[in-house]
GUDREN-711161 format. One line per 5 residues: their letters; for each residue x, y, z of N, C-alpha, C. Coordinates in nm, 3 decimals. Layout:
REM GUDREN-711161
A> X/Y/Z/X/Y/Z/X/Y/Z ~ ...
//
This chain:
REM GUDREN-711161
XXXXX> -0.533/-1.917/-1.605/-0.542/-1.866/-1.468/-0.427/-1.921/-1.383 ~ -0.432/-1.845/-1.315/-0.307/-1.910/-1.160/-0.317/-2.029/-1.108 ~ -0.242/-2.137/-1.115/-0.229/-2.227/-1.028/-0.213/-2.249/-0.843 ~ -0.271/-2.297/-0.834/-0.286/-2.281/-0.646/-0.134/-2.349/-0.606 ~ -0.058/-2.331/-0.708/0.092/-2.335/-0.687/0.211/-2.245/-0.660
XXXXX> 0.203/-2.150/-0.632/0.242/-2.003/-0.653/0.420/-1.988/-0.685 ~ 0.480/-2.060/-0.640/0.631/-2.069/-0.635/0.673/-2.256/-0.638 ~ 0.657/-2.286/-0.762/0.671/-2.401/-0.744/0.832/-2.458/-0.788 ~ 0.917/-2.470/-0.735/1.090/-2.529/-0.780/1.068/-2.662/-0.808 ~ 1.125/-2.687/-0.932/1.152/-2.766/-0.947/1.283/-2.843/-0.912
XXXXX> 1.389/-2.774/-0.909/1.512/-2.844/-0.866/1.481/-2.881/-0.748 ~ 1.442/-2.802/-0.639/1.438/-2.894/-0.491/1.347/-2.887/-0.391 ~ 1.286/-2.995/-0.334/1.174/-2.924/-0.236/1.203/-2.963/-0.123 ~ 1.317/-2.902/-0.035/1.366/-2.999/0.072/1.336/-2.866/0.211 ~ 1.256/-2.786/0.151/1.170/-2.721/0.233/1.091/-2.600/0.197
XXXXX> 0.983/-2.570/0.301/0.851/-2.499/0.196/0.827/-2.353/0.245 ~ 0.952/-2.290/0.326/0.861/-2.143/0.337/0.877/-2.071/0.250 ~ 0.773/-2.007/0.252/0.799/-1.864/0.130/0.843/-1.766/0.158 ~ 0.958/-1.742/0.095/1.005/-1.578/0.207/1.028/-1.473/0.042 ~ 1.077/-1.363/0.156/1.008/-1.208/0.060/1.162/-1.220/-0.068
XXXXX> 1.258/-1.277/-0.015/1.409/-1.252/-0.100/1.340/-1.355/-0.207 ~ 1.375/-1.373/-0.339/1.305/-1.459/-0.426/1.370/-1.602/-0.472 ~ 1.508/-1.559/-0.389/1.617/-1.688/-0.401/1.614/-1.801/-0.271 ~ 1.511/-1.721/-0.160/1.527/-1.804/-0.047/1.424/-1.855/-0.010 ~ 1.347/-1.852/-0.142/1.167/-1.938/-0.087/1.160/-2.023/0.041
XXXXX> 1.269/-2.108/-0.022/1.265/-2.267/0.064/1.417/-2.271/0.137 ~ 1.434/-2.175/0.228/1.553/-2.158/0.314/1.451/-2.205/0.466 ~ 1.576/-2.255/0.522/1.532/-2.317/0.690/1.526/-2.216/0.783 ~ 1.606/-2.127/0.756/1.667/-2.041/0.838/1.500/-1.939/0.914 ~ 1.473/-1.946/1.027/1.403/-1.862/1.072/1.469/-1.730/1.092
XXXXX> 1.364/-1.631/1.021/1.430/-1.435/1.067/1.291/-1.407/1.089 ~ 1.330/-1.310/1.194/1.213/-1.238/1.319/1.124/-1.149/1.197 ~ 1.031/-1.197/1.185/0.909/-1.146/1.098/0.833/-1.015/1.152 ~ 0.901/-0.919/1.102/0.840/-0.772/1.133/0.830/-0.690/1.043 ~ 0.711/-0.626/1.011/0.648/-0.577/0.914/0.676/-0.446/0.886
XXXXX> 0.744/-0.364/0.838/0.802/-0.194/0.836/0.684/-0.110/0.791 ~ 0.569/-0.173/0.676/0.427/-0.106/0.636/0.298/-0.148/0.694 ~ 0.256/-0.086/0.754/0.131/-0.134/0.781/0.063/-0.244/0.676 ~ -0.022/-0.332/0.691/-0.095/-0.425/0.589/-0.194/-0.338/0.529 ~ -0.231/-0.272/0.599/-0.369/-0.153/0.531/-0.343/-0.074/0.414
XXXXX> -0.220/-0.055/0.411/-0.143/0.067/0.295/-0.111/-0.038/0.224 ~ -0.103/-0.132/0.160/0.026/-0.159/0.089/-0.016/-0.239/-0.066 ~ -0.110/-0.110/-0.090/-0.152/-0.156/-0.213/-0.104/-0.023/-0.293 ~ -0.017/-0.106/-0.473/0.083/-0.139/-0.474/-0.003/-0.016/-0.626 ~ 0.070/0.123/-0.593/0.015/0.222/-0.673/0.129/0.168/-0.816
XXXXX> 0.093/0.194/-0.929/0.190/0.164/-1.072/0.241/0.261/-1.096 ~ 0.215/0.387/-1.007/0.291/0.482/-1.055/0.442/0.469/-0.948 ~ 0.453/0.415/-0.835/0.569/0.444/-0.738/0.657/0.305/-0.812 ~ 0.666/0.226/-0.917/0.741/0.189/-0.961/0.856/0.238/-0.982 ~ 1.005/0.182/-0.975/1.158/0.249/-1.015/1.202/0.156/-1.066
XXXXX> 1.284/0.200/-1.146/1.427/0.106/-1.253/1.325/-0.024/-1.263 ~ 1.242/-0.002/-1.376/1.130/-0.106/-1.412/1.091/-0.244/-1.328 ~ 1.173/-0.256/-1.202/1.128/-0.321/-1.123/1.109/-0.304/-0.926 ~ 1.188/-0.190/-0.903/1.142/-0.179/-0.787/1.019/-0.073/-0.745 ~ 0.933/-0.132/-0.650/0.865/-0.020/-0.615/0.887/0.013/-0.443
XXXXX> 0.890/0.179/-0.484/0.919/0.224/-0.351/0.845/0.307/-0.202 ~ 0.701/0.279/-0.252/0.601/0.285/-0.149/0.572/0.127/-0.074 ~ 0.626/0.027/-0.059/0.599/-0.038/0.031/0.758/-0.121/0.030 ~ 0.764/-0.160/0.152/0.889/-0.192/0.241/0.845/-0.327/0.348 ~ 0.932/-0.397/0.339/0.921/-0.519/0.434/1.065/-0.553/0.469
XXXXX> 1.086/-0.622/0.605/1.221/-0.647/0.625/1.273/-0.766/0.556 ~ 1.433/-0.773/0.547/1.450/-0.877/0.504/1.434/-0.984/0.526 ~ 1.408/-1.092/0.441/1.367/-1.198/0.457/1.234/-1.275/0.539 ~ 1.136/-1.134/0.507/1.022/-1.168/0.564/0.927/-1.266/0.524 ~ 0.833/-1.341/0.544/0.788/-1.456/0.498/0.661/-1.427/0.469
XXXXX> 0.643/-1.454/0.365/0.466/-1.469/0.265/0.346/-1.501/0.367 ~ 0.255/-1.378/0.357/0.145/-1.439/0.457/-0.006/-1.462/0.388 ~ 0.022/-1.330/0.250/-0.107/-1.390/0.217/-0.077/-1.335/0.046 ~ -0.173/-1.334/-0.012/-0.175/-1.335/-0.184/-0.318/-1.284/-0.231 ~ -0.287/-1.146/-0.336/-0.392/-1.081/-0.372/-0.405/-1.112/-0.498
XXXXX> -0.538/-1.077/-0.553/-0.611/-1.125/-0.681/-0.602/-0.961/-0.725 ~ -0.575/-0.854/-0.830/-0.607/-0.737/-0.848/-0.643/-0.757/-0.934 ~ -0.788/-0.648/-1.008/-0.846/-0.647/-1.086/-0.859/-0.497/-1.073 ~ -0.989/-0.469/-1.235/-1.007/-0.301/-1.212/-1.093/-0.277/-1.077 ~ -1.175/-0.416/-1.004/-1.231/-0.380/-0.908/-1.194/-0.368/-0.806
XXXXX> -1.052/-0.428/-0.763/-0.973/-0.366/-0.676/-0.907/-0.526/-0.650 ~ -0.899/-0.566/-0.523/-0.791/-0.616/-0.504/-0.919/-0.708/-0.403 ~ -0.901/-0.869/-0.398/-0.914/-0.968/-0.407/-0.829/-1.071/-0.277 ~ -0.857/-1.126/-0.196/-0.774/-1.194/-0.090/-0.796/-1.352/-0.185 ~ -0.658/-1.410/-0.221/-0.674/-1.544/-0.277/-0.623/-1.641/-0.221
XXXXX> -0.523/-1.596/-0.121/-0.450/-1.718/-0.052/-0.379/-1.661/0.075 ~ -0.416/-1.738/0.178/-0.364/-1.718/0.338/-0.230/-1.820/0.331 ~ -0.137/-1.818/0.377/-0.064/-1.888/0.420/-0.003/-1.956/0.572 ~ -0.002/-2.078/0.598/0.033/-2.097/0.741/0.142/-2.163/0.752 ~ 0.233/-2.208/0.851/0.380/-2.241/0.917/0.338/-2.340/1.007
XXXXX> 0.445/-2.439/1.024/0.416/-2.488/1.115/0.554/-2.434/1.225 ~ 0.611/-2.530/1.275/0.687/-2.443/1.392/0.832/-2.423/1.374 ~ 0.875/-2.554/1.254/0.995/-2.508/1.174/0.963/-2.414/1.083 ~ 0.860/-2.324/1.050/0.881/-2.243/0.947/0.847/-2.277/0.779 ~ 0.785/-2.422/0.822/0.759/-2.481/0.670/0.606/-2.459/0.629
XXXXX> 0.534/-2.421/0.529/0.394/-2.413/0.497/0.350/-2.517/0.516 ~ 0.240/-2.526/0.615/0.165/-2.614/0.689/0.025/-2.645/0.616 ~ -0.003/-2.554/0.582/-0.147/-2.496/0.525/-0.188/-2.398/0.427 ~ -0.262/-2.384/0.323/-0.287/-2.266/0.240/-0.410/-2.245/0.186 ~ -0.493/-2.128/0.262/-0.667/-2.113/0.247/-0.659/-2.062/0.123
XXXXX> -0.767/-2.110/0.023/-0.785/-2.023/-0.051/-0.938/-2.004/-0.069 ~ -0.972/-1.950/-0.149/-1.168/-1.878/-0.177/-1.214/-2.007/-0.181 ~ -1.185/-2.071/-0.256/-1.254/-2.212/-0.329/-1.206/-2.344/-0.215 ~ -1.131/-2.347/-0.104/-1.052/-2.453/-0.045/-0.921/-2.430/0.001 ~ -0.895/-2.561/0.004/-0.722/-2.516/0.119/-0.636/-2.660/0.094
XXXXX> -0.517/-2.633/0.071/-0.444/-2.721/0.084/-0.366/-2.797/0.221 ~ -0.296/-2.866/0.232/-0.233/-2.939/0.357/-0.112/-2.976/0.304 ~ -0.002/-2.972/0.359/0.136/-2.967/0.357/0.210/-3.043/0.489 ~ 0.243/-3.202/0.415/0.287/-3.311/0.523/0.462/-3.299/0.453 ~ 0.529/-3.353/0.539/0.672/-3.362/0.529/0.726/-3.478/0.625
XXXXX> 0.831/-3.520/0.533/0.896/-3.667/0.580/0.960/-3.632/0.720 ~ 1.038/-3.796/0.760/1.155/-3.723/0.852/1.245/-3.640/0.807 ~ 1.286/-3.643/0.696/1.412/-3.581/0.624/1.385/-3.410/0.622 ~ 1.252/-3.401/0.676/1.183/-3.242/0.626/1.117/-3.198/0.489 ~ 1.161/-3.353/0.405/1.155/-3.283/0.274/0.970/-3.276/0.286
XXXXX> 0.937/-3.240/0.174/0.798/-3.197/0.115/0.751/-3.338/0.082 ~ 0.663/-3.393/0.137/0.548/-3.532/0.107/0.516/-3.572/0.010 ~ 0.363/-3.447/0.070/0.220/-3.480/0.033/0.164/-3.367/0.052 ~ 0.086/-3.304/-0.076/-0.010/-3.192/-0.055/-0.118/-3.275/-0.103 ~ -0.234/-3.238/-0.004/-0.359/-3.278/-0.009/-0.435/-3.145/-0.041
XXXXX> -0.485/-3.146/-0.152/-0.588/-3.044/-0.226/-0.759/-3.074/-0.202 ~ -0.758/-2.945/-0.108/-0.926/-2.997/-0.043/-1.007/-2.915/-0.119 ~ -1.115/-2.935/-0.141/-1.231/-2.836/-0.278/-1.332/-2.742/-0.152 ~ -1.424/-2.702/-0.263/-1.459/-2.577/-0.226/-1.542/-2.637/-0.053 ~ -1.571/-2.722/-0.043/-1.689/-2.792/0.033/-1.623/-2.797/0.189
XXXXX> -1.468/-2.756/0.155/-1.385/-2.811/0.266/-1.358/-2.972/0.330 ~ -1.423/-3.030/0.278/-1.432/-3.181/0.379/-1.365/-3.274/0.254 ~ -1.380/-3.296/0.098/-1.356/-3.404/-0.019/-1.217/-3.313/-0.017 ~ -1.139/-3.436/-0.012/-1.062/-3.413/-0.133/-1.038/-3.419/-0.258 ~ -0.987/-3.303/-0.339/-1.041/-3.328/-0.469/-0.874/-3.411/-0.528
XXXXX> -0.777/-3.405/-0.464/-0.654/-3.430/-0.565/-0.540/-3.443/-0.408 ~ -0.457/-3.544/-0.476/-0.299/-3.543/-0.384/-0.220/-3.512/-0.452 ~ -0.076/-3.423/-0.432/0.052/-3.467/-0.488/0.130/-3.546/-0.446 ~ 0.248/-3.596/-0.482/0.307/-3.676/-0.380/0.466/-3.662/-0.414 ~ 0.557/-3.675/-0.326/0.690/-3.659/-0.392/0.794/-3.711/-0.355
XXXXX> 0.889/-3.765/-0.463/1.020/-3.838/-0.433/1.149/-3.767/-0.458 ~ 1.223/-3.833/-0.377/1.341/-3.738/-0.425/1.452/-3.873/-0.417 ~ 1.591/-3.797/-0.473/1.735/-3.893/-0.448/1.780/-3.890/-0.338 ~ 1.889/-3.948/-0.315/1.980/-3.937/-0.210/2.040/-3.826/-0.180 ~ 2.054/-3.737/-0.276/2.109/-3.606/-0.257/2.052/-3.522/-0.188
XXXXX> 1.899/-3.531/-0.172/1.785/-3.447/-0.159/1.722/-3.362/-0.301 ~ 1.789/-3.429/-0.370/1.665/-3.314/-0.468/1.566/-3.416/-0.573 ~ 1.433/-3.338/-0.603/1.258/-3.379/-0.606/1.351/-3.451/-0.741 ~ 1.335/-3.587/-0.758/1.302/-3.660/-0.901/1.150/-3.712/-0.975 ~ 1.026/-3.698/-0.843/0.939/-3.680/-0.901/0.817/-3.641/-0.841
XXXXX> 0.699/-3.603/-0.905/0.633/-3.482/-0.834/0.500/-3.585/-0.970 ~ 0.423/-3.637/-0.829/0.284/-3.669/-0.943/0.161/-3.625/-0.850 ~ 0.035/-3.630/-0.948/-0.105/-3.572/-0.881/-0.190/-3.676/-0.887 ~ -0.213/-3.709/-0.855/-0.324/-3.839/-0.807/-0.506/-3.777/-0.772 ~ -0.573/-3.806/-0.859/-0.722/-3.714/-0.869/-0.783/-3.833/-0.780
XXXXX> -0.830/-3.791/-0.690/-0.960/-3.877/-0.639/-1.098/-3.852/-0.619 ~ -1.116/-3.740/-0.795/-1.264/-3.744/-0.845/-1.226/-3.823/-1.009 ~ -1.300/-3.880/-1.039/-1.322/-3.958/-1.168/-1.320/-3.863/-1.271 ~ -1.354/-3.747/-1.248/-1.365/-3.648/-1.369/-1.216/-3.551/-1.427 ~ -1.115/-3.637/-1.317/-0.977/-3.516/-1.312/-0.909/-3.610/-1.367
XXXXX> -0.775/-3.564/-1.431/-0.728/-3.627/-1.499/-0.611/-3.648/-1.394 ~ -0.501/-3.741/-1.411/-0.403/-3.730/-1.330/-0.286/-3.694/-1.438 ~ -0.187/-3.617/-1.373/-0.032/-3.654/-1.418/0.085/-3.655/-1.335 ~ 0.233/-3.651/-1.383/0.312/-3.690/-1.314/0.443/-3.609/-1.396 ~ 0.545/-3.597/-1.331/0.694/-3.535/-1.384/0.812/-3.563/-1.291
XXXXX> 0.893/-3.587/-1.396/0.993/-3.672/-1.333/1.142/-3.575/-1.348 ~ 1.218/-3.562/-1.311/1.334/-3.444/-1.290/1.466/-3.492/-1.319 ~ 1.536/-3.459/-1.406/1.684/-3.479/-1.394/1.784/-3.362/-1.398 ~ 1.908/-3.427/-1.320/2.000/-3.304/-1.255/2.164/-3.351/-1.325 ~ 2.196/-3.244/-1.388/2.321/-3.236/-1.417/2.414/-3.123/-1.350
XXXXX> 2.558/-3.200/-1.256/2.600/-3.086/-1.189/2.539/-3.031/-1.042 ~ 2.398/-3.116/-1.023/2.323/-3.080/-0.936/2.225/-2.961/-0.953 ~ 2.237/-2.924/-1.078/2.119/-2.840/-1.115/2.006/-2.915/-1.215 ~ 1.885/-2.875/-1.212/1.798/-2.939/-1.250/1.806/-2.907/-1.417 ~ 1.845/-3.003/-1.506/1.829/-2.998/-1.663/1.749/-3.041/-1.750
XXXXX> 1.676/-3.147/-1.692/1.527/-3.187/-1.798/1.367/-3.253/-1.681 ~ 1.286/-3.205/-1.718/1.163/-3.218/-1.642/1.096/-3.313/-1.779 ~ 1.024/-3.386/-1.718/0.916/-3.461/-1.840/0.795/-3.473/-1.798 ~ 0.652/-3.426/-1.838/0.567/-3.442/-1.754/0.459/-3.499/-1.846 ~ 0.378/-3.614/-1.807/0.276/-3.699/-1.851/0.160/-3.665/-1.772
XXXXX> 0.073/-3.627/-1.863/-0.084/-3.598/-1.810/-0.179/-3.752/-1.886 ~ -0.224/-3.809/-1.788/-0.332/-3.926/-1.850/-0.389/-3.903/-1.997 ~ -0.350/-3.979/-2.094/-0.360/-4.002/-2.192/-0.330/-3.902/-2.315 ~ -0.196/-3.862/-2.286/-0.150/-3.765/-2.317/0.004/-3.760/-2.360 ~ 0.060/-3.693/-2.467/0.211/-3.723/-2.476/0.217/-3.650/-2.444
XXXXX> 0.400/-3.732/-2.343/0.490/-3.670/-2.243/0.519/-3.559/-2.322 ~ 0.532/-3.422/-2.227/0.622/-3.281/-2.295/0.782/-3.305/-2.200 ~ 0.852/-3.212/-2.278/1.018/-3.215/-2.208/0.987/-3.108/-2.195 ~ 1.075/-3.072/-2.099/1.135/-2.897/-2.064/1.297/-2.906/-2.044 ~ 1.380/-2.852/-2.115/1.504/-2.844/-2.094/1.572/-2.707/-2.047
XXXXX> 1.643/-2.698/-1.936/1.680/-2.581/-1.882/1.827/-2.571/-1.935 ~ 1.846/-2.432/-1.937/1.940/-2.361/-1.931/2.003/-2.294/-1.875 ~ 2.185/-2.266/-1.800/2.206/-2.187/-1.715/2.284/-2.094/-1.756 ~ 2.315/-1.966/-1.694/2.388/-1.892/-1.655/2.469/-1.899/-1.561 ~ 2.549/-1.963/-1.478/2.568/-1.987/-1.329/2.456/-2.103/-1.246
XXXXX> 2.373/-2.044/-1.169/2.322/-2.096/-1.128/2.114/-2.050/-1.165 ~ 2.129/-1.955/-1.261/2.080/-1.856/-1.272/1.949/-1.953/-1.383 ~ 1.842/-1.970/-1.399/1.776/-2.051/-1.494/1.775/-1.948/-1.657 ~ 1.782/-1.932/-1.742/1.797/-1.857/-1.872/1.710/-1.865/-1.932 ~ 1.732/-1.999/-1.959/1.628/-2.055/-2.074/1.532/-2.156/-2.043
XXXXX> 1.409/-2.203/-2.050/1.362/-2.292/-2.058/1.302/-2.360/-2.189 ~ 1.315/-2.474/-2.262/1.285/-2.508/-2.411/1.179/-2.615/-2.395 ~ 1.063/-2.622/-2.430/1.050/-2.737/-2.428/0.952/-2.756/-2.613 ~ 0.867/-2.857/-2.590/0.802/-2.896/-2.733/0.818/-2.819/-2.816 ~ 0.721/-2.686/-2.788/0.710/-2.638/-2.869/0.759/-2.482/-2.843
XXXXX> 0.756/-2.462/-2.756/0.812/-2.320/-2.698/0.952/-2.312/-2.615 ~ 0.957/-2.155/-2.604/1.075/-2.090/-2.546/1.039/-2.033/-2.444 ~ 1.116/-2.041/-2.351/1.101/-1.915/-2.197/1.225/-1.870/-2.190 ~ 1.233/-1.742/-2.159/1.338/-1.626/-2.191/1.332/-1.571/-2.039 ~ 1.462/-1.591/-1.949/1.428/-1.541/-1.812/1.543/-1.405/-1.813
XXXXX> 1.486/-1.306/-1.745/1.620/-1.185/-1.785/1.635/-1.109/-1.609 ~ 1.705/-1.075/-1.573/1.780/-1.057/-1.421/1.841/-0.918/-1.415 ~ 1.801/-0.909/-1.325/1.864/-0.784/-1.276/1.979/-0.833/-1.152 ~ 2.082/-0.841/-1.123/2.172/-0.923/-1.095/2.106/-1.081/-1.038 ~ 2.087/-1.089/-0.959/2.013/-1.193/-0.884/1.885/-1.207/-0.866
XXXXX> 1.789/-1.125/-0.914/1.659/-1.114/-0.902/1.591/-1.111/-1.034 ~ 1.492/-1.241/-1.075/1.428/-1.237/-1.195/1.332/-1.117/-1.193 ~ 1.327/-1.073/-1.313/1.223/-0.977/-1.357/1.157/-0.980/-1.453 ~ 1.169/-1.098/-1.535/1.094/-1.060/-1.630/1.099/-1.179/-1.689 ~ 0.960/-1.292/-1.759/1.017/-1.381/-1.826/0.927/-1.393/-1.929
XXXXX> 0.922/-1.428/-2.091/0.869/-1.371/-2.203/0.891/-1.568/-2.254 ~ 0.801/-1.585/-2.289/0.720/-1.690/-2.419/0.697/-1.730/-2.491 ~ 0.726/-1.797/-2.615/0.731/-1.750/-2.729/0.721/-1.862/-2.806 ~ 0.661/-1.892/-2.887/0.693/-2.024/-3.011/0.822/-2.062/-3.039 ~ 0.840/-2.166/-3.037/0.980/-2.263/-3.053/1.042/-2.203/-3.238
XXXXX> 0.924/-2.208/-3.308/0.969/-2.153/-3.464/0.937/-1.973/-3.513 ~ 0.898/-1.914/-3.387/0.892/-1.797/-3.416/0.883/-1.725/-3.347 ~ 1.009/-1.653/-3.296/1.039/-1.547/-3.220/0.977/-1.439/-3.161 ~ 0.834/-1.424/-3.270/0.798/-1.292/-3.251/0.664/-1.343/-3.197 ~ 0.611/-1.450/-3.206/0.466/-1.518/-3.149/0.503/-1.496/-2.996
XXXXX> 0.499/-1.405/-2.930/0.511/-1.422/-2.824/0.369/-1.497/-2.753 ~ 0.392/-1.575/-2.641/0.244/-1.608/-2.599/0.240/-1.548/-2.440 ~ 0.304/-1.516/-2.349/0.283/-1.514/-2.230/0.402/-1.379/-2.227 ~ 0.400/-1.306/-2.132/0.461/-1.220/-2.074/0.494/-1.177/-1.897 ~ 0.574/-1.252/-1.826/0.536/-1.211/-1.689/0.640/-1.126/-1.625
XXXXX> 0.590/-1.059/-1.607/0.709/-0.914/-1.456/0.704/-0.935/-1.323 ~ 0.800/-0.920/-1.244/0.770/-0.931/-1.124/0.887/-0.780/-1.074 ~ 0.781/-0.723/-0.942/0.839/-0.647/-0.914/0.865/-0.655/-0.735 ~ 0.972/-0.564/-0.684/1.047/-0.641/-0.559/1.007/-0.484/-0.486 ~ 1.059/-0.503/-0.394/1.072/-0.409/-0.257/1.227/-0.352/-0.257
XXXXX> 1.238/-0.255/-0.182/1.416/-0.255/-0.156/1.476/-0.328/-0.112 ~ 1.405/-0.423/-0.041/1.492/-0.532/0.031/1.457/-0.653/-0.014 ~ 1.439/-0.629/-0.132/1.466/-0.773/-0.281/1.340/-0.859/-0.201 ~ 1.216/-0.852/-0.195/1.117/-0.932/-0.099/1.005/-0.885/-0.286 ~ 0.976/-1.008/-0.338/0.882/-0.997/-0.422/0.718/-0.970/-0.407
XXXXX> 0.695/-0.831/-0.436/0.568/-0.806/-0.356/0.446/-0.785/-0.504 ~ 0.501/-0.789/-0.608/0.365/-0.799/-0.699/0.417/-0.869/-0.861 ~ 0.344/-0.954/-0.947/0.341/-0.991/-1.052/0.263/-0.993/-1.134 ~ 0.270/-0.981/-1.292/0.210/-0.929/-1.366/0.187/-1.072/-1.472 ~ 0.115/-1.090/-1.558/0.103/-1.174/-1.622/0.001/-1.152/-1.759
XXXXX> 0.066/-1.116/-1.892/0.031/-1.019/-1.947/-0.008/-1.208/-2.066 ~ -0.127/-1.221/-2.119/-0.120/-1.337/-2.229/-0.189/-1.296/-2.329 ~ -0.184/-1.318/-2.395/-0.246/-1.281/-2.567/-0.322/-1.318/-2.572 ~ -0.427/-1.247/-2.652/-0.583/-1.266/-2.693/-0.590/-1.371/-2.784 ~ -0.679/-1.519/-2.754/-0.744/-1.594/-2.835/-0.722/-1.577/-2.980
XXXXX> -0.652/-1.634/-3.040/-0.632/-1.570/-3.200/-0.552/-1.476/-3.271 ~ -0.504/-1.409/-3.158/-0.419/-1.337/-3.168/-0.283/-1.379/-3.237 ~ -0.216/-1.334/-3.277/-0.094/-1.352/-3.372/0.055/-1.243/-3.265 ~ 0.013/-1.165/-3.194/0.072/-1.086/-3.099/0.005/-1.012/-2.987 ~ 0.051/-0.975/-2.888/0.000/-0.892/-2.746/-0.101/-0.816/-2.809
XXXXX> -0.231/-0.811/-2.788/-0.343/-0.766/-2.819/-0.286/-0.610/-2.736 ~ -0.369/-0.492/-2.803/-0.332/-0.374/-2.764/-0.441/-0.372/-2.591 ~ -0.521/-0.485/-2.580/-0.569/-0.504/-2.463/-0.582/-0.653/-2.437 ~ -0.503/-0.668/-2.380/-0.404/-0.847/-2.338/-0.490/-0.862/-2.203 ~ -0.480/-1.012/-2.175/-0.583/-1.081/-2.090/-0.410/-1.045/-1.953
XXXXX> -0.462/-0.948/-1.892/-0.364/-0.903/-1.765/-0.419/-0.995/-1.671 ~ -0.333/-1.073/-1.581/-0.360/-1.111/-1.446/-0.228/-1.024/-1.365 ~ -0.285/-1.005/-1.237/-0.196/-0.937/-1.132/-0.209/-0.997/-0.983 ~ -0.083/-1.026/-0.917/-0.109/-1.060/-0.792/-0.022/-0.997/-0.716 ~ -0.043/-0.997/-0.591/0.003/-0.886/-0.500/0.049/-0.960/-0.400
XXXX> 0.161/-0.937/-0.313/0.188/-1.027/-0.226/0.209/-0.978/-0.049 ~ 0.175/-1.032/0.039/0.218/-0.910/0.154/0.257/-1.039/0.264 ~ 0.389/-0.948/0.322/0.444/-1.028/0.430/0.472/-0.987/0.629 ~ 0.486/-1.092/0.669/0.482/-1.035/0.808/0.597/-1.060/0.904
//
């Protein structure tokens, strides 16, 4: 299932809005948030898809900012996450069905402390917490459980060139996994780690597509995800296609998750 993480960078968290362009999540820059589709319409037909990733029944301006996040199913479509700002423009807050998170930031602006509150609203169930270099970019990113029953872990970041090249992450009582990245430019390609492959493929500047796969066999695919954009490059839905339990390849009916995204 989805992590109550939705866009998580690893190279840098030196600020948190989510905006619709997919390269400018965490840009400072405030742009006048005006909506070109009504919110009522803008569920996201599979047939008005183009050039396997744009669809052209819904429209948002550029660089509009993430307000909320849909769950789609065959029963329709699902509200999973509200998003809030504070007055620089950084995510302050994020409701979801089950609870809500909190989003503190240093002097520097960078990203803290997310405090993960449970369904009850009042316990917290978990913190993250985060460090970075002198440069500004995250060297480490840990979760701290403050129920007895959660496990904690932690990941630590290194940058070659100033791009992020190896992540290591330790879950309580557990061996560390690596992830080693790969570039194109600035562009992420590859990701390798233990035992698997991630295969990222672009349509100039905009990911579309990233595929899974066993480290010793090419064709084990395990995960499949699409993402599709607006005309004005603003990522408004993703697909997340994973293989059936036992499966050896994409079941001719694969465990689909879909989320929908709408901005203001």
């Amino acid at each position: 299932m989805e992590s109550r993480d939705h866009f998580k960078n690893g190279a840098s968290s030196k600020s948190h809005t989510i905006r619709g362009n997919f390269w400018d999540f965490f840009a400072l820059m405030v742009v006048f948030p005006f909506l070109l589709v009504s919110c009522g319409k803008n569920e996201i037909d599979d047939n008005s898809v183009i050039h396997d990733y744009r669809v052209q029944n819904v429209l948002y301006a550029k660089g509009s900012i993430l307000q909320r996040v849909y769950q789609v199913s065959e029963n329709g479509r699902t509200l999973y996450a509200v998003y809030k700002y504070d007055s620089s423009n950084r995510i302050s807050r994020i409701d979801y069905t089950y609870g809500y998170d909190t989003y503190l930031y240093n002097a520097h602006g960078q990203l803290e402390k997310i405090s993960k509150y449970n369904e009850n609203l009042s316990d917290v169930g978990s913190i993250v917490v985060y460090s970075y270099d002198e440069e500004g970019n995250k060297i480490k990113e840990q979760m701290i459980p403050e129920k007895e029953l959660m496990l904690g872990w932690y990941c630590l970041f290194q940058y070659t060139n100033g791009l992020l090249s190896k992540q290591e992450m330790v879950v309580d009582g557990q061996s560390p996994q690596h992830f080693f990245y790969e570039y194109e430019g600035e562009k992420v390609m590859n990701i390798k780690s233990n035992s698997k492959v991630t295969e990222n493929f672009y349509d100039q500047n905009l990911l579309i597509r990233s595929t899974s796969y066993d480290m010793n066999d090419s064709k084990f695919i395990e995960n499949e995800v699409k993402y599709y954009y607006d005309r004005n490059d603003n990522l408004i839905k993703r697909t997340i296609n994973d293989r059936m339990s036992g499966s050896s390849s994409f079941s001719t009916d694969p465990l689909i998750f879909k989320w929908e995204y709408e901005y203001e």
